[in-house]
Every structure is written in C-alpha cells, then in structure tokens.
N, C-alpha and C positions, 0 to 999 in steps of 0.2 A: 433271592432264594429263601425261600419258607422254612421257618429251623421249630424244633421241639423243643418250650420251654416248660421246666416243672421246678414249680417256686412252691418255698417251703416258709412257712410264717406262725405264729402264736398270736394267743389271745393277748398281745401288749399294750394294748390301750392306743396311746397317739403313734405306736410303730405301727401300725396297721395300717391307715391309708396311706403312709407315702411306698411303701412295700407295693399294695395294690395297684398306685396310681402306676406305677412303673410296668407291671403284669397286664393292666389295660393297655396302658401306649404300646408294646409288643403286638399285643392282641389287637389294634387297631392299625398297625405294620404287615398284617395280614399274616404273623405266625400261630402258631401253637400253643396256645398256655395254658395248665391248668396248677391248680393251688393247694396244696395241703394244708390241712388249716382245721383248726377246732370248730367245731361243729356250731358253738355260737358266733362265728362267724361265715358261715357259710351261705347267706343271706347277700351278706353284706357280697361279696367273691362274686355270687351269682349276678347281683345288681352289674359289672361292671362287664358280663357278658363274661368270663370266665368258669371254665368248671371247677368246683370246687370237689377234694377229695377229703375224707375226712381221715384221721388219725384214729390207729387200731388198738394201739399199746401204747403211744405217750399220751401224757397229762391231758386232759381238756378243762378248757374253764369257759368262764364270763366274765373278765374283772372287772364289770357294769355290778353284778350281782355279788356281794361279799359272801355270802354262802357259796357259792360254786369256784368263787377267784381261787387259781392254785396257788399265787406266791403270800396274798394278804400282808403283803408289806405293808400296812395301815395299823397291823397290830405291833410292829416291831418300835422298840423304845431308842434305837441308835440307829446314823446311818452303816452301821457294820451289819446290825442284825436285819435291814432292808435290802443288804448284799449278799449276805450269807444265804437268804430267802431267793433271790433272785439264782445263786450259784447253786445251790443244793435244790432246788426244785423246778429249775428251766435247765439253766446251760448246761451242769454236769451232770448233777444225781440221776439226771432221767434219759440220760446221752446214750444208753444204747434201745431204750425203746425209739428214743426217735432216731439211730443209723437205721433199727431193724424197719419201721415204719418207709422210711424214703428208699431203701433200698431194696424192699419189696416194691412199690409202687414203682423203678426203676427197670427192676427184672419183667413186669408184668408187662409195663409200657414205657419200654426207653426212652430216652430225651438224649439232644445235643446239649444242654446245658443244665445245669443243678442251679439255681437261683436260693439262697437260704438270707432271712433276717442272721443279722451277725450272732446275735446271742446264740443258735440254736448249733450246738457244737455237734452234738449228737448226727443232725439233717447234713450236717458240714459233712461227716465220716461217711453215712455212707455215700453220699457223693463221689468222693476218696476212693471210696472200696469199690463202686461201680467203675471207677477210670474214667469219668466224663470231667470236663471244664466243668468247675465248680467258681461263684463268684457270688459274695455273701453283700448283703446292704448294710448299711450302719446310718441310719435312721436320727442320728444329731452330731452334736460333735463326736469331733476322731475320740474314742475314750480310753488313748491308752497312753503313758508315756514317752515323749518325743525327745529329742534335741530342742535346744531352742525355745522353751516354751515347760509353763509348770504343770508340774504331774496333776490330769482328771480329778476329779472327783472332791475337795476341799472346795473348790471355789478359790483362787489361790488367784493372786495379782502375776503379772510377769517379773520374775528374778530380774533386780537391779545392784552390781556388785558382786564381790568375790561372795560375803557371806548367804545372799540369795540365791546362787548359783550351787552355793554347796546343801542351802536349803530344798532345793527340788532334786539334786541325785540322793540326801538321804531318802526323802518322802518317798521318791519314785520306786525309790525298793520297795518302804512300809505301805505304800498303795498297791504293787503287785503281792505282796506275800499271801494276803486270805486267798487269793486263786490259788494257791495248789492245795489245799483240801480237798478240792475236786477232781485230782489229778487219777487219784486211785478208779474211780467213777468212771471215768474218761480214757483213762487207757484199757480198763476192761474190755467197755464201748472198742474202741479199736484195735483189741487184740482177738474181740469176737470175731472180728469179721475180716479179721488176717492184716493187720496191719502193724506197723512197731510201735511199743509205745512211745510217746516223747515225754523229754525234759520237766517240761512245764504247761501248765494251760496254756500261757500266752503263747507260745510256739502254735497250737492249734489254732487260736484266732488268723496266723498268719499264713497257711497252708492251702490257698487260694488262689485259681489264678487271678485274682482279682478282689481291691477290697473297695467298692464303689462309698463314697461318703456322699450323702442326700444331705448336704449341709452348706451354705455358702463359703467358701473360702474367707469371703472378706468376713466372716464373723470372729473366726478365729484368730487367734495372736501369728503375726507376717514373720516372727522367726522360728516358728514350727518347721521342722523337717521332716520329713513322711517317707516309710518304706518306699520301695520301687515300685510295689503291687497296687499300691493305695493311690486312686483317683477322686477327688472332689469332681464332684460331677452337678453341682448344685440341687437346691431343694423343691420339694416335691409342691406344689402351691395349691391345686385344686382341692375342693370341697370333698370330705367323706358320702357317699351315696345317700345316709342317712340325715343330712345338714337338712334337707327340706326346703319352704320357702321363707324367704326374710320379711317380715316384718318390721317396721323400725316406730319405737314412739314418738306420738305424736310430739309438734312441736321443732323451733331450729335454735332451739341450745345446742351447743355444742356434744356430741355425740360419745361415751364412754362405754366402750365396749367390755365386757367383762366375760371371762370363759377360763374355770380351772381346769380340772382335769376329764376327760373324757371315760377315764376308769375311777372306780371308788377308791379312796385314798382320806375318806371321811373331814369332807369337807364343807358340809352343810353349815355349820356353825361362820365358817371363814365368807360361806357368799351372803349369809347375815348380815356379816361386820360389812362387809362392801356395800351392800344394798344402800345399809344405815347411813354409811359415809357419804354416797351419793344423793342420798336423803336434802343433805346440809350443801350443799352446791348446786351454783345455778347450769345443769347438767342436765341432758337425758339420760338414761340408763337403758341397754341393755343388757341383761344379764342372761347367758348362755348355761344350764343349769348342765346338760350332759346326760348321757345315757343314764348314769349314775343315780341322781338327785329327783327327785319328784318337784318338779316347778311348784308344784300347789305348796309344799312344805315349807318353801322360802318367803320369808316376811318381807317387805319392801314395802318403800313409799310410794307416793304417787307419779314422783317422775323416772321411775324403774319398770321397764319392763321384765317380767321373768318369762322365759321360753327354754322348752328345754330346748332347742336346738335351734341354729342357723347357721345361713350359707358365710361365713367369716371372710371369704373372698371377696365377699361382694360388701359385705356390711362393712367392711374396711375402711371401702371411697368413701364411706359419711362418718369415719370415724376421726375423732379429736386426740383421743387414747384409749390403751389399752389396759385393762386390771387385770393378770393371770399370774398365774402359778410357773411361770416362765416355762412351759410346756414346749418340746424346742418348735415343734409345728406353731402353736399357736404365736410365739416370737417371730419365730421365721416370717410366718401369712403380715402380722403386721411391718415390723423391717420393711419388706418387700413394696407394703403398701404407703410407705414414708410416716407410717405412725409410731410414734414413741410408748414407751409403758411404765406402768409401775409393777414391779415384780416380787410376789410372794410367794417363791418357794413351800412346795410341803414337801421334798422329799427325791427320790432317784435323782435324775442328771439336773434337776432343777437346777438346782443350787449352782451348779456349770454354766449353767445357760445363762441367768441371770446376772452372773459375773463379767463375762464376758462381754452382755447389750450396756452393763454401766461402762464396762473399760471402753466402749464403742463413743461411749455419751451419749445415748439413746434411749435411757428409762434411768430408772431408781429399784431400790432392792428395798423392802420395807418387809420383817418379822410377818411370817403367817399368823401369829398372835396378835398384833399390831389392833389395837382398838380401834373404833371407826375414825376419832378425832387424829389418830396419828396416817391412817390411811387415807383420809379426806386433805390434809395437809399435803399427802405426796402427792395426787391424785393433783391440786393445787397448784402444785411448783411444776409439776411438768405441765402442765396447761398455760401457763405463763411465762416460763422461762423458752424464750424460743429457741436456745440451745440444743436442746431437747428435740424440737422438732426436724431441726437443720440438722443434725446427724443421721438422724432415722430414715430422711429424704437422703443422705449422700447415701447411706446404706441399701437405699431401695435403686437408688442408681444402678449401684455395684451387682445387686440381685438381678435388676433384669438383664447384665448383662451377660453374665454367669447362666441363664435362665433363658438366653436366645435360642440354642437348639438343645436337642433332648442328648447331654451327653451319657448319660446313663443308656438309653437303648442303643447308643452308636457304639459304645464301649460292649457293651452284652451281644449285637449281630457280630461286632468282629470277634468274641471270644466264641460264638457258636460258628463262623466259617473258619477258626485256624480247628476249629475240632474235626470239623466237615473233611477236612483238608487231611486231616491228620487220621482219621478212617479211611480215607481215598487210598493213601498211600499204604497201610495197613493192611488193604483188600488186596492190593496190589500186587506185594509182596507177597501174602499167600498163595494166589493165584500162579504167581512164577515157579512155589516151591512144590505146585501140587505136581 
C-alpha cells in the first residue's frame, strides 16, 4: 500500500544525504515523498526525483557559503560555543517557525508520516500537534547519554572501574545541562500550537514513535543500552547527487583518499597541510575539496590530485586510506569499504567519531593542527601496520551485514500502516456515532 511521506531536513552539511538517501529509497517503493528543506538544497531533493518544499519562516542557509551558513560554528572559539550555535539557532531558538512551517504544509497536504532529521525539534512539534506518526533520523552516532557506555560529545574511552563509572554519571549530567537554555524557546514552540510544555529538551528528542540511528551498530561501544523507541537501522552508503564522476591519479601507488567536510568549517589551510604530507610519500593523492573549498585555491604536489568532488563509494575499492575530518558519512563510506583512516577532527560530532574508529582499531586521530611531518608520519603507520587494515575489513564485514536490507524504510512503511490502521479505526468509530 502507497503511504504519504513529508520529510523535514536543514542545510547540515554531511546530515543531508543519508536523510535524502532514505526519502529516495521510499520514493523508489512507489510512495509519496516530498521534503521540506532550505532552498539551497532543493536542487540537490529534486536530483533524487523528490519534491522539494521550501521553508516560509524558519532559517535558510548554505553551510557551503559562510555568508549565508545559519549556525557558522567555524567562528565559535570552544566546543560549547559550536553547541550553543547549533541549540540557539537550529534545534530550539527557531522551533516554532519550524512547528509553524511543517504543520502548515501538514494542513495543506496531509501525510501518513512526519519523517524529521533529529535535530529539528521545532519540524518534530508540529508533527505532534498534527497527530500523525512522527519518526526523526539521527544521521551518526546515538548522541545522547546511555547506560553502559560514556556520555557523547568529549570523545571519552569506555568507563573501566568504580572511578570511570562514576566519571560518566557526573559528565552525563554536565553534557545535558546547556540543553535547557533552549527549553524556554521550545516550550513556547509547543504551547503555540496547544501542547504541554516538558521537563527538559531531552524529553523532546524522545517523543517519537521512532528514533531511527543511520549509524552502524558495530561502531559503537556493545554495552550501550538504547531506549525502546531507538532502532539502529544502519548507515546510509550511497553517493550525494552532486559527488559527480571519479577520476583517480595517474599511477598504482597506493591510493589516499582525502575528503574533510562538505560544509565550510574553514579548512582550507588543514587540506594544505595534507596535500603537503602526501607530497613526501610514495602515494597517490586524491583530495576531495567539497562544496566548500575552491580546488584551484589548494596547493599540492604532483602526486595529489585536487577535485572538488567525487563518487567516495566507488573511489574507496582503490583506496589504501583515508585522511578526513572523521565526518561520520565519510568514516562510515570507508569502514564499510574495509579502508582504515587517519582522523582530524575540526569540530561538531567529530571528535566522537573519531574516538570510537581508534577504540575500533581502525584509523589514528592526529590534531587538526598537526604539521604535514606529524600527518605524513600517521598517514605512514597506517599504511604499514596491517592492524589497521584488518579491523577496518572486520568492520566492513559487520557493515554489510547491518546494510543487507533497507531497515530504515521497513521500520518507516510499518510506522505509516499502524497509522493507516489507526484512521481506519478512527473513521470507524465515527461513522457508528453518526
């Protein structure tokens, strides 16, 4: 049966295609889908044969362009002030232009299901407020605190011991408290449009019938414990519309793939120092420059290719390793492809990411600052230590097995026919009381 999906997404740089790819595989199920979405990506929405609707009243950006980017967390000097940006000008401060935004587009043209990226709390309400099956994506790792496993966002090893144990329930608090700043913001958002306030932010993240993680399981730490609502559904692999054709340089050195972030996050200087490093090894280089970055503007040798873009799926099978900014897609794409990395954080869930592929044994974590000689040296030890490789291949095992059938649209048609089901019975009833 053919159901009505209206999926709600932001300009978030690498949240953006696994969001998409899932709106396509629906839409290629023979449903309904169309996208709410900022207008600079509406391009991108249309390519995958979806309609795209634009936003009336919340934010629009391009985080390609730092003049247009809403949050510009590239300017903030801590990761508190890259949080604050993210919570005061996505998730909460602007939550009820986007209830009022999705839940007009709702009234105009119903759906069986409200599809929203996690962060968008706002697209979450009025989902809520319309009464439809609402089920939000979370686009890397799970990012909240668990049982079992240490609290998001530090980059933080698994608690071993009484003292590590007592180390992740304080933090887990000191890591939820800047969400409720947002609270005030957020309950407005939902008492607009007739709903009770809650507690806390986090309560709202979990108010879903469904909290789909596009993430592998096996990347995260195995004594994680997970709400009832929260499905790992594994991750998203296919190419962004924009990836284009591949290219690869000439030559069978062994192949180092390089690709930071897809939204500006001022990194021009960091694909220099890489360039330079693969300068000094007997390597090919591609370097994936991103919407972001002007190719011509980056200096390289002659065994570096610079492009802004390509297919990473496919450039993978000839890949030796990986250089990024542990981007969870880009980590994910190689994992998957049994390629190891080296990882230079600049910023948001990085730093997560990153932690989690060394705890894997599967890359290295090396300063975004990190000179060319001290990156060329990591760049080194995973190309020669086969350790390195042999996890990334157990890893990529684990992926494709996670990654056999589509459990994200099989979880989303069964949350749109209990909804189906659940108007049947609603019509029903009226019908008898008429």
């Amino acid at each position: 049966m053919s159901s009505d999906f209206l999926f709600a997404t932001w300009a978030g740089g690498g949240a953006v295609p696994p969001v998409l790819s899932v709106a396509r595989a629906l839409r290629e199920r023979g449903h309904s889908v169309r996208v709410l979405a900022d207008r600079s990506l509406h391009e991108e929405v249309a390519a995958i044969g979806v309609e795209p609707i634009a936003w009336t009243t919340a934010p629009q950006g391009d985080p390609a362009d730092p003049a247009t980017d809403v949050i510009r967390d590239f300017e903030a000097r801590t990761p508190l002030g890259e949080f604050s940006r993210l919570r005061d000008r996505i998730v909460c401060g602007p939550a009820a232009d986007y209830a009022r935004d999705t839940l007009a587009e709702l009234r105009a043209r119903p759906a069986n299901v409200l599809v929203a990226e996690h962060l968008l709390l706002g697209a979450l309400t009025g989902g809520e407020a319309a009464g439809i099956p609402v089920a939000s994506l979370v686009t890397t790792l799970y990012p909240f605190p668990t049982p079992g496993g240490p609290p998001p966002g530090p980059g933080l090893a698994p608690a071993t011991g009484m003292l590590g144990h007592l180390r992740d329930r304080v933090l887990a608090r000191l890591v939820l408290k800047p969400w409720e700043r947002g609270l005030p913001a957020l309950n407005a958002a939902r008492v607009a449009h007739g709903l009770a306030p809650l507690g806390s932010v986090i309560d709202a993240f979990d108010r879903v019938n469904r909290l789909l993680v596009l993430s592998p399981r096996v990347l995260d730490y195995p004594g994680r414990r997970f709400p009832a609502h929260v499905r790992h559904v594994g991750p998203r692999l296919d190419d962004p519309a924009w990836a284009g054709e591949l290219e690869l340089p000439a030559g069978d050195a062994p192949l180092a793939l390089v690709g930071l972030s897809s939204s500006f996050m001022d990194q021009h200087t960091v694909l220099e120092r890489i360039a330079e490093a693969l300068g000094t090894l007997p390597v090919r280089g591609l370097l994936t420059t991103g919407p972001a970055v002007d190719p011509a503007a980056v200096r390289a040798p002659g065994n570096v290719l610079v492009t802004r873009a390509a297919p990473h799926g496919i450039a993978l099978r000839h890949a030796a390793v990986t250089i990024t900014h542990a981007g969870h897609g880009t980590a994910v794409k190689s994992l998957a492809a049994g390629v190891p990395l080296v990882c230079m954080p600049l910023g948001r869930d990085q730093r997560e990411v990153a932690r989690h592929v060394e705890h894997a044994g599967a890359g290295i974590t090396v300063s975004k600052s990190s000179s060319p000689r001290t990156i060329a040296r990591a760049v080194d030890r995973v190309l020669h230590d086969p350790s390195y490789r042999r996890e990334a291949q157990r890893l990529g095992v684990e992926i494709a097995a996670e990654t056999a059938t589509d459990r994200a649209v099989t979880e989303l048609e069964a949350l749109a026919e209990r909804g189906a089901a659940r108007n049947l019975t609603a019509q029903r009833r009226g019908d008898g009381d008429m």
